[in-house]
Backbone as ProteinMPNN parsed JSONL, in Angstrom:
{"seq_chain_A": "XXXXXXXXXXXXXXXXXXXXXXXXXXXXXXXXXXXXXXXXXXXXXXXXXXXXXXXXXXXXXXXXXXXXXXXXXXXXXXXXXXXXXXXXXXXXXXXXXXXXXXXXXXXXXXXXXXXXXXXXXXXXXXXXXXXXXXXXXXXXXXXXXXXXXXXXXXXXXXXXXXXXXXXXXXXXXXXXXXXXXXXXXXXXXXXXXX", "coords_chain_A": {"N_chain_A": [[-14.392, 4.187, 24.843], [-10.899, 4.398, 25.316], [-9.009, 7.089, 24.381], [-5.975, 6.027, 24.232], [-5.965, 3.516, 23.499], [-6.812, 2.919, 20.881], [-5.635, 1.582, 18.077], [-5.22, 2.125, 15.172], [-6.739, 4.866, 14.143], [-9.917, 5.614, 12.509], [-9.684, 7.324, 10.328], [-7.594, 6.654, 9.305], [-8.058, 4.041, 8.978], [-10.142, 3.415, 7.043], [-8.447, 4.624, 4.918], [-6.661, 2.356, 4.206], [-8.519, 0.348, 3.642], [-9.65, 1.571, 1.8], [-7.857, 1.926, -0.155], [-6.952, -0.775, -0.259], [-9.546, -2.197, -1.582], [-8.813, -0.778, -3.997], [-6.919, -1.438, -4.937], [-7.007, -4.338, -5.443], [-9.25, -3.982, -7.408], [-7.765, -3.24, -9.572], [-5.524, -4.632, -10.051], [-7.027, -6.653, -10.565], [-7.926, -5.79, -13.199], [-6.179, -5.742, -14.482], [-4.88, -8.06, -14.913], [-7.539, -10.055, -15.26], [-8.115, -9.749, -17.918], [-5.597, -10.83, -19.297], [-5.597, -13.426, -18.435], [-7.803, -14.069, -20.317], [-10.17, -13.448, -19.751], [-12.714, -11.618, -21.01], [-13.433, -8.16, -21.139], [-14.64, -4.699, -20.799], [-12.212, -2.998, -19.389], [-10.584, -1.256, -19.626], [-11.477, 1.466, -18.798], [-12.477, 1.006, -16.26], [-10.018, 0.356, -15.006], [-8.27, 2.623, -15.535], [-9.882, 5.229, -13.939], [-10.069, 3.685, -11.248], [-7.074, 3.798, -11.14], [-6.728, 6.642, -10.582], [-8.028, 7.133, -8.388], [-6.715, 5.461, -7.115], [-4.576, 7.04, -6.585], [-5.34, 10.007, -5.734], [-6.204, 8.562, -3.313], [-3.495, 8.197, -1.99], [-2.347, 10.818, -2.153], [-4.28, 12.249, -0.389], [-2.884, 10.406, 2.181], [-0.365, 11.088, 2.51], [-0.878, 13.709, 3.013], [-1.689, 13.157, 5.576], [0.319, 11.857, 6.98], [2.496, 13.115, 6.525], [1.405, 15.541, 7.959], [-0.342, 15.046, 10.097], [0.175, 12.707, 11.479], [2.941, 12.831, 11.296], [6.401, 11.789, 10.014], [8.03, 10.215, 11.46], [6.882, 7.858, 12.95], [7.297, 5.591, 11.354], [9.896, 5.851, 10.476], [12.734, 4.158, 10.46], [14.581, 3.17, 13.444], [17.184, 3.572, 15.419], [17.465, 2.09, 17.419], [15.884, 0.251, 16.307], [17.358, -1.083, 14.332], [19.368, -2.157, 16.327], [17.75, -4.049, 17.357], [17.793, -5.988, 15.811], [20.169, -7.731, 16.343], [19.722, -8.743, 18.534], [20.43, -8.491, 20.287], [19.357, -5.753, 22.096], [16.92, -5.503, 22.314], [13.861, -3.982, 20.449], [11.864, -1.582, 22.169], [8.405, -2.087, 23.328], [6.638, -0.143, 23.143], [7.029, 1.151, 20.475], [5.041, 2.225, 17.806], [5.175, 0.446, 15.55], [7.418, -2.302, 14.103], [10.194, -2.594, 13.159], [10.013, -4.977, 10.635], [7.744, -4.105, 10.25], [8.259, -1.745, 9.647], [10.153, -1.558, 7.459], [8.344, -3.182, 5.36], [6.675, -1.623, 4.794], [7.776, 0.577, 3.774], [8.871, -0.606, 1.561], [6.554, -1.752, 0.129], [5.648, 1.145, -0.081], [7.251, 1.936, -1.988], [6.966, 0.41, -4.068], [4.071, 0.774, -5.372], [5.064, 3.965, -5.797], [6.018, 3.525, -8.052], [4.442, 2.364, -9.521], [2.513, 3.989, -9.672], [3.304, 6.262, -10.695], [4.293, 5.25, -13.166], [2.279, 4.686, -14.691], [0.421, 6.474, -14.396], [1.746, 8.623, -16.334], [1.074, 6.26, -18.318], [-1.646, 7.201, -18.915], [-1.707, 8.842, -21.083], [-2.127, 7.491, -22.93], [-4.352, 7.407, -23.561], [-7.929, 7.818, -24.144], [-9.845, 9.954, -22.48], [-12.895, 11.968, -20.423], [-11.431, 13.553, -19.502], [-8.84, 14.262, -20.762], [-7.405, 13.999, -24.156], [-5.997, 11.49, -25.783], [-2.743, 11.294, -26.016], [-0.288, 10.038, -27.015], [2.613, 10.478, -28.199], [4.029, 11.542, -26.224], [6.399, 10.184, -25.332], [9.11, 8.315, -26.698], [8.728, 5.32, -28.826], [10.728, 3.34, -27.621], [11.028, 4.452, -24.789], [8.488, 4.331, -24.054], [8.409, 1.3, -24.148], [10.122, 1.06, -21.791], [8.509, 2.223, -20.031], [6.417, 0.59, -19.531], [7.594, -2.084, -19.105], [8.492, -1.416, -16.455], [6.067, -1.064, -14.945], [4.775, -3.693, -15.472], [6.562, -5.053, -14.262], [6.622, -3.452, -11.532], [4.106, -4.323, -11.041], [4.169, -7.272, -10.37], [5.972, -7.468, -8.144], [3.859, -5.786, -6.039], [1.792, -7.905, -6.774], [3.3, -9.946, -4.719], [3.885, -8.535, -2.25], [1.001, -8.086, -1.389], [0.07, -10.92, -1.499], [1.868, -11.5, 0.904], [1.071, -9.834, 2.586], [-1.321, -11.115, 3.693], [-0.953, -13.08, 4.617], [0.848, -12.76, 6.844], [-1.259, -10.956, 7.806], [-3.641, -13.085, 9.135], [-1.839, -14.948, 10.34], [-1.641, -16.207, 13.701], [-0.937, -14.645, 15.913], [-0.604, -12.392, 15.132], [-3.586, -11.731, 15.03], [-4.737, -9.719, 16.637], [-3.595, -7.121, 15.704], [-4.758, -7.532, 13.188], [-7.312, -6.817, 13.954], [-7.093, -4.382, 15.11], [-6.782, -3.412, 12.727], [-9.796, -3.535, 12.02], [-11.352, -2.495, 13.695], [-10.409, -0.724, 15.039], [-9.032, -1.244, 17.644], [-7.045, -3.832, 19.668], [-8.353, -6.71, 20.026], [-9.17, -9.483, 22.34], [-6.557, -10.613, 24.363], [-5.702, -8.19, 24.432], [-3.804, -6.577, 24.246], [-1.486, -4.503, 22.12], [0.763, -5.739, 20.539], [3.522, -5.276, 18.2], [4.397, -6.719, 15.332], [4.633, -8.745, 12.513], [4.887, -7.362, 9.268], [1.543, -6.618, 8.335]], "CA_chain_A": [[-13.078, 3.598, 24.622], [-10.253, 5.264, 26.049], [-7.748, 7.354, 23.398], [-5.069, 5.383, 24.285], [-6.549, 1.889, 23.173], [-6.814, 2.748, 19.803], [-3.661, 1.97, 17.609], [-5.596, 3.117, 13.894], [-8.003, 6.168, 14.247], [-10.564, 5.933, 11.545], [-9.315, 8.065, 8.929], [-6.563, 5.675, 8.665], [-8.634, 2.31, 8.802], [-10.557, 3.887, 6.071], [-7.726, 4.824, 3.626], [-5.966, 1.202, 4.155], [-9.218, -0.593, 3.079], [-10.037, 1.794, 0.335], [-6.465, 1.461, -1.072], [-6.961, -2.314, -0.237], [-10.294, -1.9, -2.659], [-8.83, -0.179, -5.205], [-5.381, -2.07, -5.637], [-7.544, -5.218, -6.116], [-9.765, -3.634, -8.674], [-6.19, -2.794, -10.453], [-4.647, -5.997, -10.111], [-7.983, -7.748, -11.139], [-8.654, -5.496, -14.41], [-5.309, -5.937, -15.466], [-4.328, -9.542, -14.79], [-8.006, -11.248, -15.872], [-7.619, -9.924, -19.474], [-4.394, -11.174, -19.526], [-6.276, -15.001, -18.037], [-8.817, -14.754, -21.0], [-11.72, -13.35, -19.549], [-12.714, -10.27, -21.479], [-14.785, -7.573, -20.5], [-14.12, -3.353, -21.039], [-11.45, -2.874, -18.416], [-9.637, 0.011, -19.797], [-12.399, 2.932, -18.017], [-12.34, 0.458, -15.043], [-8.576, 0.44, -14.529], [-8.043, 4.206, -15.367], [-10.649, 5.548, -12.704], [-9.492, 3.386, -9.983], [-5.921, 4.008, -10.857], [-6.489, 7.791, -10.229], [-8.798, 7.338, -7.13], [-5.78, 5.174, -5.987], [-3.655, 8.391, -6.874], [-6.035, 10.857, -4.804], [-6.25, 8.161, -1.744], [-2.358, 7.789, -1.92], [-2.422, 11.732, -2.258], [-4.499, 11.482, 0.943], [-2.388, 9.311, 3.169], [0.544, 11.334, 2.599], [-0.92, 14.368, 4.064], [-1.926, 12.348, 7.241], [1.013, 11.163, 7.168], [2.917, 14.162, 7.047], [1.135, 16.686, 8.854], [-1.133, 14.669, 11.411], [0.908, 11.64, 12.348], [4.166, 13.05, 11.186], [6.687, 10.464, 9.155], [8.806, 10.068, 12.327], [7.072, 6.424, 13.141], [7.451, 5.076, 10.092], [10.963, 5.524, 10.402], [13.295, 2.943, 11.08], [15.196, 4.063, 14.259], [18.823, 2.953, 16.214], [16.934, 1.038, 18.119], [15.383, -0.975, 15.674], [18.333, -1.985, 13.704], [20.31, -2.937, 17.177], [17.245, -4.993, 17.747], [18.678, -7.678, 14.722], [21.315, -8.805, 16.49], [19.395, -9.463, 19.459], [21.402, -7.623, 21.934], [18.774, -4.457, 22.216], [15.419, -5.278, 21.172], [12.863, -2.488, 20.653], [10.749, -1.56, 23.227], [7.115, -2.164, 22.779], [6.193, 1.558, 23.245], [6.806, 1.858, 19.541], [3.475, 1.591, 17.391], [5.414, -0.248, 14.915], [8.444, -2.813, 14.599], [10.851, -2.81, 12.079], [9.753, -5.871, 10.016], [6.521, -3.473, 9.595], [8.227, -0.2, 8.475], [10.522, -1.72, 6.276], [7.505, -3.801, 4.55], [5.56, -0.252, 4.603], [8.742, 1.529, 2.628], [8.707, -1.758, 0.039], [5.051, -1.28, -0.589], [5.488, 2.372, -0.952], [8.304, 2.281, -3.469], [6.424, -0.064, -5.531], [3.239, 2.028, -5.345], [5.092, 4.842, -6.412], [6.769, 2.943, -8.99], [3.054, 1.982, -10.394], [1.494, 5.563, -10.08], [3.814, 7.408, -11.399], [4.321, 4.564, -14.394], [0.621, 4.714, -14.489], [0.212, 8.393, -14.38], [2.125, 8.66, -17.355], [0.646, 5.339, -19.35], [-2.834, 7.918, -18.796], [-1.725, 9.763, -22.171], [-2.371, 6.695, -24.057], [-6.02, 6.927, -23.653], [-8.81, 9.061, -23.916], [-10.974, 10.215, -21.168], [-13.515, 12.868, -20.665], [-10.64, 14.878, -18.942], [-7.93, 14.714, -21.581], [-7.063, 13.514, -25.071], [-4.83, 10.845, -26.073], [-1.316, 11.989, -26.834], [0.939, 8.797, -27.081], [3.877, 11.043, -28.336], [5.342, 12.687, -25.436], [7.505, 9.469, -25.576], [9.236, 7.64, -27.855], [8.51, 3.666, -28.419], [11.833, 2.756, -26.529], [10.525, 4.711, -23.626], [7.396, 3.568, -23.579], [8.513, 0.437, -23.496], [10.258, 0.824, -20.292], [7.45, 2.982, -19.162], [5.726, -0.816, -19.323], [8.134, -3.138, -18.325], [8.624, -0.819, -14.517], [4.954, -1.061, -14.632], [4.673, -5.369, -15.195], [7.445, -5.603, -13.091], [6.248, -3.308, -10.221], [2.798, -4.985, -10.795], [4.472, -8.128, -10.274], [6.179, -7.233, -7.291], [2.808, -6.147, -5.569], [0.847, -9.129, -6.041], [3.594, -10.799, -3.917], [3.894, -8.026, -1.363], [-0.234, -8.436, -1.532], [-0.234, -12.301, -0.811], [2.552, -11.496, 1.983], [-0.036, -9.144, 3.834], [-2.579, -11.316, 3.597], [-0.387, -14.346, 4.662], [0.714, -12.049, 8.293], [-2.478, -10.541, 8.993], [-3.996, -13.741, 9.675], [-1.56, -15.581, 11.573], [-2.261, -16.089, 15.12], [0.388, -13.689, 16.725], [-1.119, -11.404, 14.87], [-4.735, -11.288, 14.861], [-4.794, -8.429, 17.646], [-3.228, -6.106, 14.07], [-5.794, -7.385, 12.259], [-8.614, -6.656, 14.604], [-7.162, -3.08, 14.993], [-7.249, -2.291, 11.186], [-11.165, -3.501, 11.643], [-12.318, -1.956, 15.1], [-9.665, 0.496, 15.803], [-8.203, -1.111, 18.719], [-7.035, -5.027, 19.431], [-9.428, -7.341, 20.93], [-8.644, -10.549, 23.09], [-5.682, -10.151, 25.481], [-5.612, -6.284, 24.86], [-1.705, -6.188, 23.882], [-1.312, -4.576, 20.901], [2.115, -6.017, 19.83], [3.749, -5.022, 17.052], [4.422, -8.1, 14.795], [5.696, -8.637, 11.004], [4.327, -6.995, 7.931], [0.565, -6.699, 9.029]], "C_chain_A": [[-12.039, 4.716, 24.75], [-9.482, 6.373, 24.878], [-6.546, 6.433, 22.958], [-5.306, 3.93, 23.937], [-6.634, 1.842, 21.487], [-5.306, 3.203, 18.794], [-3.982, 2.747, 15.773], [-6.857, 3.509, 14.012], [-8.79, 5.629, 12.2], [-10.477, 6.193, 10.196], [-8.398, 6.952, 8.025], [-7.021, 4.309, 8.197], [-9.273, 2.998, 7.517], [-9.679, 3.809, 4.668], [-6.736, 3.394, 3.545], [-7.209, 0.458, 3.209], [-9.728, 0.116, 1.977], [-8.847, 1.652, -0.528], [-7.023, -0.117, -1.324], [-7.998, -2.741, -1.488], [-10.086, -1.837, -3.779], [-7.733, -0.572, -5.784], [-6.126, -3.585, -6.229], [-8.445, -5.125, -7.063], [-8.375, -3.418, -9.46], [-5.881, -3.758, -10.843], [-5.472, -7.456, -11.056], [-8.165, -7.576, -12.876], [-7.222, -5.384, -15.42], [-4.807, -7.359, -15.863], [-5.504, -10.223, -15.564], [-8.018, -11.208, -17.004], [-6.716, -10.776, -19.755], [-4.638, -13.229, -19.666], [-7.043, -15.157, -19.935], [-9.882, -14.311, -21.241], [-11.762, -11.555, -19.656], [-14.269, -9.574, -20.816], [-13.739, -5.402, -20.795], [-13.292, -3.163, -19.788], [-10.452, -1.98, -18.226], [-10.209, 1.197, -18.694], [-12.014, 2.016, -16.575], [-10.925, 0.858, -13.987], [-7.919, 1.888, -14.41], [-8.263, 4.856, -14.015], [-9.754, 4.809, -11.791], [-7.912, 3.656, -10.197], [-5.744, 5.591, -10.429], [-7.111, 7.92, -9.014], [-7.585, 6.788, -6.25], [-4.506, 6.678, -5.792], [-4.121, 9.63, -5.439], [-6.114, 10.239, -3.454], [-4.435, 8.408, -1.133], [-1.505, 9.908, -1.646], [-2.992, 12.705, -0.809], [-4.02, 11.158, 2.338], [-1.011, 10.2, 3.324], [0.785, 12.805, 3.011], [-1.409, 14.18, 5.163], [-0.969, 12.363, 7.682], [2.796, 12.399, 7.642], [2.781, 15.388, 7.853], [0.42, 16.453, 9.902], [-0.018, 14.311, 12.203], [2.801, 12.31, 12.232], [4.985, 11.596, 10.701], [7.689, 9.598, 10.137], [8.619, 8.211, 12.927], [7.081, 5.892, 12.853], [9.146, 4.82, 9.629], [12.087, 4.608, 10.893], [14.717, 3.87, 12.493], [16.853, 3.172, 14.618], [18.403, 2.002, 16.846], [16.684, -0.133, 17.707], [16.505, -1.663, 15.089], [19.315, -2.296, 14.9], [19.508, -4.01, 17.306], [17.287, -6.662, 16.96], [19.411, -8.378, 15.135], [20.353, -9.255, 17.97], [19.64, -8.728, 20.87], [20.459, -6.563, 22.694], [17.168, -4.559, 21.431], [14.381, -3.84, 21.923], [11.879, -2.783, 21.197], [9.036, -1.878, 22.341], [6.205, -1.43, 22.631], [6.0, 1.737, 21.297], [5.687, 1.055, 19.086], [4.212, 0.253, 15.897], [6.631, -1.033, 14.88], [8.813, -2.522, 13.137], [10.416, -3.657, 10.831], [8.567, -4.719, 9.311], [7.009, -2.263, 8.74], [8.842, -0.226, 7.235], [9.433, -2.645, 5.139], [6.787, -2.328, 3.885], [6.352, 0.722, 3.289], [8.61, 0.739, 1.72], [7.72, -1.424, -0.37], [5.075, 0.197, -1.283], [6.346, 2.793, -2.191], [7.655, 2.047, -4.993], [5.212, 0.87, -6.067], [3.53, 3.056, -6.253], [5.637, 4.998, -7.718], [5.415, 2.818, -9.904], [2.133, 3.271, -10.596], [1.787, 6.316, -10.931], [3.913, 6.688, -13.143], [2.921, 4.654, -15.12], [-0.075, 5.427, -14.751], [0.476, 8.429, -16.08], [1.663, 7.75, -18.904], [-0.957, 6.358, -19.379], [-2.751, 8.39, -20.3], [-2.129, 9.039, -23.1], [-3.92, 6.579, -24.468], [-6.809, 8.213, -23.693], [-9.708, 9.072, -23.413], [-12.076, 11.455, -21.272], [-12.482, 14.151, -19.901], [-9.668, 15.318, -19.548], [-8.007, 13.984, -23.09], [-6.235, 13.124, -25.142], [-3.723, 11.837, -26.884], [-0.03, 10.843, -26.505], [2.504, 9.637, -27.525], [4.788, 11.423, -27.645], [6.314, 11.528, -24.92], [8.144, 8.488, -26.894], [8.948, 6.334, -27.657], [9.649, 3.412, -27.682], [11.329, 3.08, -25.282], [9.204, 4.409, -22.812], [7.525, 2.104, -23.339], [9.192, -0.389, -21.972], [9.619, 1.279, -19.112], [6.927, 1.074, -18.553], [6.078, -1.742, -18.394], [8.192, -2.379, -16.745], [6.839, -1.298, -14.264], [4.62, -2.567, -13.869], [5.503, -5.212, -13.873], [6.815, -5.366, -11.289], [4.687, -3.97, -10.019], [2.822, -6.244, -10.047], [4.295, -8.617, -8.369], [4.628, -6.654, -5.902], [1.881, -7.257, -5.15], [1.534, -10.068, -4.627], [3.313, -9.704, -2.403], [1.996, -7.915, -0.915], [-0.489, -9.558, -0.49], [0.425, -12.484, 0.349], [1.854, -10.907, 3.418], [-0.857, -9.974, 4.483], [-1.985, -12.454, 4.558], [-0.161, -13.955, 6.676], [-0.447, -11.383, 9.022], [-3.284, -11.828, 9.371], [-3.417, -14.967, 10.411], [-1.838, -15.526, 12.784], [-1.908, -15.343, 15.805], [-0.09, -12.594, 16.086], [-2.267, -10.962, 14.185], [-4.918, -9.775, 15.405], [-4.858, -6.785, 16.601], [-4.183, -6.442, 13.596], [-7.214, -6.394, 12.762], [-8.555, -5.045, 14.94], [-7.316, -2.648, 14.137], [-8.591, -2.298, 10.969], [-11.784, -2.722, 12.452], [-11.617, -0.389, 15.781], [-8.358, 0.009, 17.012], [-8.029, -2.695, 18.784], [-7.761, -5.216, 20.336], [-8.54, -8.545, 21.222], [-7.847, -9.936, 24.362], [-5.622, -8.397, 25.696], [-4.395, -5.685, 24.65], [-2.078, -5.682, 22.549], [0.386, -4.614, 20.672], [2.942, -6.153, 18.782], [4.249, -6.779, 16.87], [5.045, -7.86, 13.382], [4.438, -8.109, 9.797], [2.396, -7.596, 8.047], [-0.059, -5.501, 8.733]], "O_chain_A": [[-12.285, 5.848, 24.333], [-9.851, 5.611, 23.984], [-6.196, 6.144, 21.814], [-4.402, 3.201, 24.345], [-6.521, 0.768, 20.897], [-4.51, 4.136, 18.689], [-3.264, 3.597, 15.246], [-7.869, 2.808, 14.003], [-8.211, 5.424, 11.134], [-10.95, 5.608, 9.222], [-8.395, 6.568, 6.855], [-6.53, 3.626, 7.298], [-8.326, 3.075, 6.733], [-9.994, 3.201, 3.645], [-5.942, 3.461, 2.608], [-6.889, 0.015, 2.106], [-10.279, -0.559, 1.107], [-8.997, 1.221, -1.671], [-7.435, -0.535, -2.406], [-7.556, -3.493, -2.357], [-10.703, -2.449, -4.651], [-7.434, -0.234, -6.93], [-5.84, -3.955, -7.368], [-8.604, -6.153, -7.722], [-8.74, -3.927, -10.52], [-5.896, -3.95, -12.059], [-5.105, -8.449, -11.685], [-8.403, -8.475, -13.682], [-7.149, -5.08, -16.611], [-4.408, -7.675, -16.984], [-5.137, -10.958, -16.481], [-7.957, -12.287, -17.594], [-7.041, -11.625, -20.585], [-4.167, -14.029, -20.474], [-6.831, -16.139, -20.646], [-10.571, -14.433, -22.254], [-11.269, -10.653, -18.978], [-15.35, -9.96, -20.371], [-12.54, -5.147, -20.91], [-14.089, -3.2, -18.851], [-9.7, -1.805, -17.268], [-9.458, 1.735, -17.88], [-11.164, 2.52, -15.841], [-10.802, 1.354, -12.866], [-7.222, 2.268, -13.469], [-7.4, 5.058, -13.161], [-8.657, 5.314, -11.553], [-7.384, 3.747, -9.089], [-4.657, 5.882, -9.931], [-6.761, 8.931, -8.405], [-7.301, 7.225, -5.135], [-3.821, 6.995, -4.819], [-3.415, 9.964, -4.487], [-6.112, 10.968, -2.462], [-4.212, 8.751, 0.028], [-0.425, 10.146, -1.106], [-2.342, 13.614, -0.292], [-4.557, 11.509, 3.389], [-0.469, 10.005, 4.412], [1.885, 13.286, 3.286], [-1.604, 15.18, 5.854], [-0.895, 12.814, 8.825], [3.655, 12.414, 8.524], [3.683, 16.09, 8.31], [0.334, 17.338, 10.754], [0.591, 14.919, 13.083], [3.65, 12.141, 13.107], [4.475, 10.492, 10.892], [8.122, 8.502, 9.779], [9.544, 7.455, 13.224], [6.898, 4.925, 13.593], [9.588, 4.004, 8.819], [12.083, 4.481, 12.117], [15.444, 4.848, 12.321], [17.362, 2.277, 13.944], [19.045, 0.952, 16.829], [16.963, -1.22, 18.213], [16.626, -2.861, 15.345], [20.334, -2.813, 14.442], [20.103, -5.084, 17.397], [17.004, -7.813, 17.292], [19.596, -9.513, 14.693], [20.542, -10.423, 18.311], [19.146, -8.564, 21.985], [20.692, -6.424, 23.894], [16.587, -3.999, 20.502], [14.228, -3.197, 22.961], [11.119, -3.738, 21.037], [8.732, -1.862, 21.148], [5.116, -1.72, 22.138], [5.031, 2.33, 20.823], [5.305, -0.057, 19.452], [3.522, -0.68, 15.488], [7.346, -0.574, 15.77], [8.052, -2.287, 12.199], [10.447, -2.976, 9.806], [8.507, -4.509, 8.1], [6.558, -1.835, 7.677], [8.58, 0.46, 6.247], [9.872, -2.73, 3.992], [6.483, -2.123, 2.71], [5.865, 1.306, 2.321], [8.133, 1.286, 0.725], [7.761, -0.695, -1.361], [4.74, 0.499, -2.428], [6.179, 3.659, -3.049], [7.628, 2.602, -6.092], [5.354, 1.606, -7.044], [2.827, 3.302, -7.232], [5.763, 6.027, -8.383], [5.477, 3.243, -11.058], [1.275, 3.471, -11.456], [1.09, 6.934, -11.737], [3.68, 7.362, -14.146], [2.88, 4.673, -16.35], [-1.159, 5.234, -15.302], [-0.416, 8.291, -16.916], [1.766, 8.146, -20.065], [-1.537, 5.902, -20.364], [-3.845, 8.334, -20.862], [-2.522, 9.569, -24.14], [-4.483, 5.925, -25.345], [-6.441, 9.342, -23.368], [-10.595, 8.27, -23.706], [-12.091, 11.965, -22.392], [-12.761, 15.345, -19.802], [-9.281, 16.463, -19.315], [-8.962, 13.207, -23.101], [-5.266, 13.785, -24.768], [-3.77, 12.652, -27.805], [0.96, 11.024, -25.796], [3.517, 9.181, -26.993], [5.957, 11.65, -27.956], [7.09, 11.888, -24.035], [7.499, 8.098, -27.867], [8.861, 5.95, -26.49], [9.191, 3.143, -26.571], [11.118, 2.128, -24.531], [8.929, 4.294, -21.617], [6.861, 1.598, -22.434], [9.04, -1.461, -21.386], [9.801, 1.07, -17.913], [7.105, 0.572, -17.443], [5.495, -2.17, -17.398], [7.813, -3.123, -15.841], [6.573, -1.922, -13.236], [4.367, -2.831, -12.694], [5.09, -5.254, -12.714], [6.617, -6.144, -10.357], [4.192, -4.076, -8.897], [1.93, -6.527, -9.248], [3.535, -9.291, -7.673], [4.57, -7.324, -4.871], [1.385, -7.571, -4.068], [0.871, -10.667, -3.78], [2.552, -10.132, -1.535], [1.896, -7.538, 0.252], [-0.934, -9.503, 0.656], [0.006, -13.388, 1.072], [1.941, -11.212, 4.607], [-1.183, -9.774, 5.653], [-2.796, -12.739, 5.439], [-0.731, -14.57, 7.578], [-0.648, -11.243, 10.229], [-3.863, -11.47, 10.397], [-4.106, -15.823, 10.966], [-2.47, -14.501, 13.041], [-2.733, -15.179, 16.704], [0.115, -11.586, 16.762], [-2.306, -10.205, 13.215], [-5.198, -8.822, 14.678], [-5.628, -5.825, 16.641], [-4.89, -5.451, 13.416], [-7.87, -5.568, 12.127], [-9.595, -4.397, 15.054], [-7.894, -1.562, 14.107], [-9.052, -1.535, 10.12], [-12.809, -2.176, 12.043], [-12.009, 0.513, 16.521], [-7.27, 0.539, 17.238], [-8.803, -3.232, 17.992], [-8.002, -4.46, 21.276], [-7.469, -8.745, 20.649], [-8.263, -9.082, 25.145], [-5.538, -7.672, 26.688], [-4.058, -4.517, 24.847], [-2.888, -6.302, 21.86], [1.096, -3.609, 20.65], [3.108, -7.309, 18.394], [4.405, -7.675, 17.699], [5.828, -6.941, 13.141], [3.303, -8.567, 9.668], [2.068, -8.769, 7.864], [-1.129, -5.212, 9.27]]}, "name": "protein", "num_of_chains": 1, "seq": "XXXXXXXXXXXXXXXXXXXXXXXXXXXXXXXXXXXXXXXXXXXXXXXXXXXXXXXXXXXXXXXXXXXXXXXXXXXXXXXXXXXXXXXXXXXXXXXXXXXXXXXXXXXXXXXXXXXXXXXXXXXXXXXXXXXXXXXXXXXXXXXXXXXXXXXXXXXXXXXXXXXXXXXXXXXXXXXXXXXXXXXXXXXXXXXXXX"}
């Protein structure tokens, strides 16, 4: 298979579906308590919240020193292509609809790690000892609420992925985050939040 046929190399299909992994262990061990259905979910949720830390840790030296952050960025091009007048070529690997979904995700993300990071002190692990003090209750409680909230905000940006990668227009995206490269017609055409 040629170089040029493949739109995500490996490394990258990799760290999408172990994120993908490890945000639904997150989402699961915090939300089914919440349903009812008990079970120890504190060690569960910790761990994977720091493995998502180290993948996310990861992705952002790919991202800066392989791929560089340059196509991720939204260009002149793309925002003439709103009105219609100037749409963006198909050269780029991504369209607008995708990078601005990609910056939403990552805000929240970093909105939940770093909230996340910090809710770590409340607990005790074999790597540190609880120290609930280094805020006060007011602060912890907005440590929380950014947390719910950005938790919130995920599940939808979640069910939105899930909702574009399997439309029909954009199987081709799907079939590259599984194989590397799109199958069928052979276009890979950028598409919406995918």
């Amino acid at each position: 298979m040629p170089p040029d046929d493949i739109r995500h190399s490996l490394p990258d299909r990799l760290f999408h579906w172990i994120m993908a992994v490890l945000v639904i262990i997150l989402l699961a061990t915090a939300i089914l308590p919440i349903l009812g259905i008990k079970f120890d979910w504190v060690p569960i949720h910790w761990i994977s919240g720091v493995l998502l830390i180290l993948a996310i840790l990861y992705h952002l030296y790919r991202a800066l020193l392989i791929h560089g952050i340059a196509q991720m960025m939204p260009t002149g091009a793309d925002l003439r292509s709103i009105t219609g007048k100037d749409p963006a070529t198909d050269e780029q690997k991504y369209d607008l609809n995708q990078k601005l979904y990609h910056w939403s995700v990552a805000a929240v993300v970093l909105v939940l790690v770093v909230t996340g990071a910090i809710m770590l002190a409340k607990i005790d692990t074999p790597l540190w000892n609880r120290d609930p003090s280094i805020l006060s209750d007011a602060n912890w409680g907005l440590v929380y609420v950014c947390h719910g909230a950005a938790t919130l905000l995920l599940i939808f940006f979640f069910i939105l992925h899930i909702y574009f990668a399997f439309l029909p227009e954009h199987r081709q995206l799907l079939a590259s985050m599984v194989l590397g490269r799109a199958t069928g017609d052979g276009e890979n055409k950028p598409g919406s939040p995918s």
